[in-house]
N, C-alpha and C positions, 0 to 999 in steps of 0.2 A: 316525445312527439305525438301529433294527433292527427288521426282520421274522423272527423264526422263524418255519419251514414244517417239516410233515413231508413230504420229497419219495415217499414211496409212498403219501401221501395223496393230493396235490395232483394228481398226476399222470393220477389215474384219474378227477377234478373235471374233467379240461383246462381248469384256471387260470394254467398258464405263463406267456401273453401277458400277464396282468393282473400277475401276479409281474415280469417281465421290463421291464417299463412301471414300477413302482414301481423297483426297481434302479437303472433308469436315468435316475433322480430322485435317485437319490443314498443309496436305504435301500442297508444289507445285508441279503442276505439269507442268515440267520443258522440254520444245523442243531441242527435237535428230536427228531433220531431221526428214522427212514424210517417209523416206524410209531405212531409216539406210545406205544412197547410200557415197562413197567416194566423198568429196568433193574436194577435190585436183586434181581432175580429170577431173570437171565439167566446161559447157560454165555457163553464165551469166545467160540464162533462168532456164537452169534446178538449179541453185544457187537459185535461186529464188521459183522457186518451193519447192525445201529441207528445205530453212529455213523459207521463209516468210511466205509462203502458211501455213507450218505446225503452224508457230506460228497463226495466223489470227483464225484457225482452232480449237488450245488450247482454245483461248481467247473467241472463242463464246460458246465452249463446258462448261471451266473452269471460264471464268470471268477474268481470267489473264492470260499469260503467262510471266516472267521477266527473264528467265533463260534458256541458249543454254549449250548441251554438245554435244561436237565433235566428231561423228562416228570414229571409230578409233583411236583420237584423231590426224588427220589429215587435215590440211586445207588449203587456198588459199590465196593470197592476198586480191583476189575478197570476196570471201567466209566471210573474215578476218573484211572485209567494213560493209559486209551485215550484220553480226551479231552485230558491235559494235554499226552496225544505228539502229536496230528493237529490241536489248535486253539490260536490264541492267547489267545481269548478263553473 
């Protein structure tokens, strides 16, 4: 099962502990972008910021991150690259 977060949401909630607790129940928890920002909108840097950043970010928090959901459910060709090189899911 999955949890998507955006970690530059959560962060400034201090909800970690309660994330970190669900984890370790067995969700993933799963990258939405750092900011919940549209990506279909975005140059190359800030793409990179939204997805990689947050995922690198999951990964030292969580131990993993393998799974991207799409603010809105809207994306880029760029966006499209970035996600399919840094996630499995």
């Amino acid at each position: 099962m999955y949890i998507f977060i955006n970690p530059g949401v959560y962060i400034s909630n201090n909800l970690f502990n309660d994330f970190k607790n669900i984890s370790e129940q067995g969700f993933e928890i799963g990258n939405h972008s750092a900011t919940h920002a549209r990506l279909d909108t975005m140059g190359i840097s800030g793409l990179k910021r939204e997805i990689i950043d947050s995922k690198n970010q999951l990964e030292n928090q969580f131990g993993y991150c393998y799974s991207f959901a799409y603010p809105f459910h809207l994306s880029s060709k760029f966006s499209d690259q970035l996600v399919s090189d840094t996630h499995l899911f």
